[in-house]
N, C-alpha and C positions, 0 to 999 in steps of 0.2 A: 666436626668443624665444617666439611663437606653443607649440612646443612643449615648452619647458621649461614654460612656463605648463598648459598641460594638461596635461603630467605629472605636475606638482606636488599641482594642484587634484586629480585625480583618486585619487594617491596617500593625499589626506591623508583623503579621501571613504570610499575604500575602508580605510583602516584605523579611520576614526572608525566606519564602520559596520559593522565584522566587532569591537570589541571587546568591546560590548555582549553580544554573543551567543556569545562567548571564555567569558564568565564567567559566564554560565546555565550554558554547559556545563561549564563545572570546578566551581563548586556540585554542579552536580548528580552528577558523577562524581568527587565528592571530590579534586580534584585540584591541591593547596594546599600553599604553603610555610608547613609547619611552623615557628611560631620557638622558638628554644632559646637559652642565655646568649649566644650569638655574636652570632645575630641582633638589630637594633634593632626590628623588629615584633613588636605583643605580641598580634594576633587570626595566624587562617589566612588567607593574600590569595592568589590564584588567580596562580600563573607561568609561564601561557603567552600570557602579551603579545605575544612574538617573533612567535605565529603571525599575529598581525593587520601588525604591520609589514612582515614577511615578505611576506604577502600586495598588500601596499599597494604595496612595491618592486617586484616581482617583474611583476604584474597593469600598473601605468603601465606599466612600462619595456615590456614586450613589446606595450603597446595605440601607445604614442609613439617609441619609438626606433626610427632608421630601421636594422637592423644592418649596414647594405652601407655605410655610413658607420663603422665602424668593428668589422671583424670578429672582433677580438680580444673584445670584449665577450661573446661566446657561451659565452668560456672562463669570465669571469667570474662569468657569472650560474651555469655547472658549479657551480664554487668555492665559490658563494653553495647552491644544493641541497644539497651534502656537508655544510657547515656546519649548515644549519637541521636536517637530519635526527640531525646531530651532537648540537648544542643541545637537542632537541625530546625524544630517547632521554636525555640527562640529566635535561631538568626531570622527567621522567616517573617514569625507572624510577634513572636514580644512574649515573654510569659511572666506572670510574677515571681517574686521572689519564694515564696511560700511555696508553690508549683515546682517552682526548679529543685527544691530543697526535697520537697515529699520524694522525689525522681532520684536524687542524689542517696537518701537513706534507701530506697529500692536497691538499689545499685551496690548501695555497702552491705546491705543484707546478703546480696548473694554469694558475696565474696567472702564476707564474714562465715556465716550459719554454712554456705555449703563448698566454696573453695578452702575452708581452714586459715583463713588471714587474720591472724588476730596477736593482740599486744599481749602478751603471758607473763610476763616479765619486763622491770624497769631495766636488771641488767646494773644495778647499783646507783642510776642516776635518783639524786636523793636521797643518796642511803636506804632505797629500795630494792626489791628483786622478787619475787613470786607474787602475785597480785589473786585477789579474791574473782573469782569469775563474774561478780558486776560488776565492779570494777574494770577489769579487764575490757571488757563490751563497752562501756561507756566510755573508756581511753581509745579502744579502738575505732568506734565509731564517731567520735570528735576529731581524733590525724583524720580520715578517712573523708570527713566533709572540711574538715581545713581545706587539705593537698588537694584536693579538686578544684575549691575554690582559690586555691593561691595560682594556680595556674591562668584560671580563669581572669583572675585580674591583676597580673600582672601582662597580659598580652593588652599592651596600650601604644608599643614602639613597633615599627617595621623591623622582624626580624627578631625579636627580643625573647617570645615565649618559644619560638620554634628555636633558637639556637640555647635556653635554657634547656630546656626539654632534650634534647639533643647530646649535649653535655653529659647530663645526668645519665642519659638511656646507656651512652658508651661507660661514661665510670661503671653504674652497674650490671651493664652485660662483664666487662672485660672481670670483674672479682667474681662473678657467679661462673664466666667458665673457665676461672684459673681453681676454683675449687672445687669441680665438679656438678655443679647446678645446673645441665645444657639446657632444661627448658625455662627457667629463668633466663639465662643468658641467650635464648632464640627470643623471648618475649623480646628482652631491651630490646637488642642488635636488628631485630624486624622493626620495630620501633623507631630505631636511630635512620633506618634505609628509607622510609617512608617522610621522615621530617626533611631527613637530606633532600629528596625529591621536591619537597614542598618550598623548602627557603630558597630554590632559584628562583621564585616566583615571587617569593616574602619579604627579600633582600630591598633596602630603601632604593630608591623609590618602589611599593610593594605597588605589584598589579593584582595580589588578591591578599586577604584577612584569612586566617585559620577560623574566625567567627566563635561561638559556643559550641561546636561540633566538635572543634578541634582541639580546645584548650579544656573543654570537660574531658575529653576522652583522654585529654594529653596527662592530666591530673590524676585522672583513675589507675591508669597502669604503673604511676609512680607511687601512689599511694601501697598498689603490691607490691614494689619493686621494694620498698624502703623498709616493710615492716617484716617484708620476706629477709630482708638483708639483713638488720637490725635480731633477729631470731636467726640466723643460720652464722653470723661473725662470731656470735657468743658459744656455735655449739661445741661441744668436746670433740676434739680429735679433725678437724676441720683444715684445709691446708695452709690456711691463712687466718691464725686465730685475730678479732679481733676484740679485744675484751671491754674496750669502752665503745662499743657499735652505737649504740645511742647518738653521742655527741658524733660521730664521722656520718651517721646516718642524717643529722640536723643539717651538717656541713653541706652534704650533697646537694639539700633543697634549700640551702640559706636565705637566699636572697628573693625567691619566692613565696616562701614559707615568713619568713621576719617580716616582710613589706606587708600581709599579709593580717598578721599577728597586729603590727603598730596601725596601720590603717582602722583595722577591726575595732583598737581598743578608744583608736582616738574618736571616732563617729559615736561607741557605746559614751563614753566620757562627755559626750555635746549631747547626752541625750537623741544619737538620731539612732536611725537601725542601720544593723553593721551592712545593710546592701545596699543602702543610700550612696549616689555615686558620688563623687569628688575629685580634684585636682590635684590630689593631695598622695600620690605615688612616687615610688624612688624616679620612676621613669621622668611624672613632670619634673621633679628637683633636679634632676641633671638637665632638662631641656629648658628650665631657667634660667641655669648655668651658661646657655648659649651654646652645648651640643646638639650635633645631629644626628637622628637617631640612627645613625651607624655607630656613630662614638659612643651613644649611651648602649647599647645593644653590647658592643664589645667593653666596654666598663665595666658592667653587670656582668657578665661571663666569667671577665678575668679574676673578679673581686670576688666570687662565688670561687671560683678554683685556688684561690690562696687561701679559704676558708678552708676549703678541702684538704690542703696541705696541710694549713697548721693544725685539723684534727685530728689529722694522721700522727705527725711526727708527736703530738701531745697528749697521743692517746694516754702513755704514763700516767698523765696525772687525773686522770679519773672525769666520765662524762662530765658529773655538776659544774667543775671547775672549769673544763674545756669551753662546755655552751653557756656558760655564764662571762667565759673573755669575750667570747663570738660576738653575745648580743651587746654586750657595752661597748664592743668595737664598731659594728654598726650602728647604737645608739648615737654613737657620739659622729661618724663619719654623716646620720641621716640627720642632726643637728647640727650641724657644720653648714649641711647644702639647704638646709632651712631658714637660719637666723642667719647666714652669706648672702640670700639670692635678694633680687631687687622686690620690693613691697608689691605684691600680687593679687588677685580678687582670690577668694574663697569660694568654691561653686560646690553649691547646695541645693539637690534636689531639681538642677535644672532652671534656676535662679541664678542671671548671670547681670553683671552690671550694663547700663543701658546702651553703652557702645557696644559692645560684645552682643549684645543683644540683636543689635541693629542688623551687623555685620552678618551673624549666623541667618539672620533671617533671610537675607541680599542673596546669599550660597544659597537657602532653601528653595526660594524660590526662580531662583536661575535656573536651578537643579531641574525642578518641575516642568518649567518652559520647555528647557531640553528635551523631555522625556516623554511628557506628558503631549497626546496630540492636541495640536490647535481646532476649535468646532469650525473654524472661516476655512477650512481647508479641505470638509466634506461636503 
C-alpha cells in the first residue's frame, strides 16, 4: 500500500508541476488548438497536457514499481512511448488517420504478443467462453483500437475525458488491489494521481487540452486495465469472484466506449470513414441541451457510474442481458437528446454552413494578428 501511495502522490506532483510550465511554453511557441465550427472552444488553449501526464505516469512508475514483480510491464510502458510520440507528432504537426492507426496496432502488438493482454475468453457473453486463438487476436485487437480511440474522442468538453479516465483508473485500481493485483492496481492509482494533477488545469474554463498525447495514452492503459480485469473477475478462487466480468468490464468504459461504437457506426452508415470528424457526440447533444461543459462533464460521469452499479448488482443475470439493457438505455437516453435538441447543422468533413463559416474564419484570423508578427514593425 506503502507504494501505491507514493506512486500516486508523486505522480499527481510531477504532473501538477510540469503543467505550469507546458503552457509558457506553448504560449510562447504558439502551440494551440485553433477552434473552428466543430470545436466548442472559442479562444487558442495550449494541447499538450498529454506531456505533463505522460511525464507524471511514466517518472512514478519507474521511481515505485518494482519490475521483477511483473515483467510484462516493460512491454507496457514500450506501448505507452509509441503512443505518446504517436499523440505528441499529431498535436503538433496533424497526422492521418491511417498513420495514427498503423502506431495504434504497433502499440497493441506489444501489449498483445509480449505483455500477454489478450481476450481468451467471452466468459459466456453470447453463449460463448473459449475462443479459437484467431479469433482471440482479432477480438483483442479491435477492444484494443476501439478504447484508445474512444478515449480520443470523446475528449471534446473541458474536463470530460480526464475525469472519465480518472473514474475508471480508481474503480480499477481499488478491485485489482482488494484482490491481490498490486501491479495492476499501481498502474490505475499512478494513473488516477497523474490526471488528478492534470484536471486542475483542465477544469472549464480549461487553460490547457490533454490533446492526442494524452487521450491516446489515456485509452491505452484502460484498454489493459479492462481486459486485465475482465480475465482475472472470471478467475477460480479470486477474492472477488465476478462471473459476468464482461458486462461490469463494458460498464466501466460505457459512455466512452457506446459514443464511440454509435458515432463509428453512424458515419460507416452515411458512407463516410469512421475518423471523419462531426458534431455528432454525447458531448455536443448535452451542449445543445444548453449545458455547460461542467454539467455535461459531471452528467457523463454520473450516468457512467449508475451503469457501473446496475452491472454490478445484475451481474445475476448474465453479461448478454446486462450489456444489452445498458446499450438500449443509452440508445434511447442518446435519442431523446437528438430528436429533443433544437434543428442543428450537420458538420462534415469541415464543411460548415455559411455563417459558421464566417464567424470561424473572424477567430482564425484575429487568432493570427495576435500571434503572428506584423513585417511594418521590423
Amino acid at each position: 500500500m506503502d507504494k501505491i501511495l507514493m506512486g500516486t502522490s508523486l505522480a499527481f506532483f510531477i504532473t501538477f508541476a510540469a503543467i505550469p510550465v507546458i503552457i509558457q511554453v506553448a504560449d510562447a511557441k504558439k502551440l494551440f488548438d485553433v477552434p473552428d465550427a466543430r470545436k466548442v472552444h472559442l479562444n487558442p488553449i495550449p494541447s499538450l497536457g498529454g506531456l505533463g501526464i505522460f511525464a507524471g505516469l511514466i517518472l512514478a512508475f519507474l521511481v515505485t514499481f518494482p519490475l521483477q514483480l511483473a515483467p510484462e510491464f516493460q512491454y507496457f510502458l514500450a506501448a505507452a512511448l509509441v503512443i505518446f510520440f504517436l499523440g505528441l507528432k499529431d498535436d503538433i504537426l496533424v497526422i492521418s488517420p491511417i498513420k495514427k492507426l498503423i502506431g495504434q496496432f504497433i502499440a497493441a502488438f506489444l501489449i498483445i504478443y509480449k505483455g500477454g493482454i489478450q481476450i481468451k475468453s467471452m466468459h459466456g457473453l453470447l453463449g460463448v467462453y473459449e475462443l479459437p486463438e484467431v479469433t482471440s487476436l482479432a477480438l483483442t485487437y479491435l477492444t484494443v483500437i476501439v478504447i484508445i480511440n474512444s478515449f480520443n474522442l470523446i475528449d471534446g468538453v473541458d474536463g470530460l475525458a480526464g475525469s472519465l479516465g480518472l473514474m475508471t483508473a480508481l474503480v480499477f485500481g481499488s478491485y485489482f488491489y482488494y484482490v491481490g493485483q498490486t501491479p495492476y492496481a499501481m498502474l490505475a492509482f499512478i494513473l488516477s494521481g497523474s490526471l488528478l494533477g492534470f484536471l486542475i488545469f483542465n477544469h472549464s474554463p480549461a487553460r490547457i487540452f490533454m490533446g492526442d498525447t494524452g487521450s491516446l495514452l489515456l485509452g491505452l492503459i484502460n484498454a489493459i486495465l479492462v481486459i486485465r480485469f475482465i480475465a482475472v473477475a472470471d478467475a477460480p478462487g479470486i477474492a472477488l469472484p465476478l462471473n459476468d466480468s464482461p458486462a461490469i468490464g463494458f460498464s466501466i468504459l460505457m459512455v466512452p466506449l457506446f459514443d464511440t461504437i454509435r458515432v463509428f457506426s453512424v458515419r460507416i452508415l452515411n458512407r463516410r470513414s469512421p475518423f471523419s470528424p462531426d458534431r455528432n457526440h454525447i458531448h455536443h447533444l448535452l451542449l445543445d441541451k444548453g449545458l455547460s461543459h461542467s454539467a455535461v462533464t459531471y452528467a457523463c460521469v454520473s450516468m457512467n457510474l449508475l451503469f457501473i452499479a446496475f452491472a454490478f448488482y445484475a451481474r445475476s443475470w448474465g453479461s448478454t442481458a446486462v450489456i444489452a439493457i445498458m446499450i438500449t438505455t443509452a440508445s434511447l437516453i442518446t435519442a431523446f437528446l437528438y430528436f429533443s435538441k433544437p434543428r442543428t447543422r450537420l458538420v462534415v468533413d469541415g464543411q460548415y454552413p455559411e455563417g459558421e463559416a464566417a464567424i470561424t474564419s473572424q477567430r482564425v484570423l484575429s487568432f493570427r494578428r495576435k500571434t503572428q508578427p506584423n513585417p511594418e514593425d521590423n
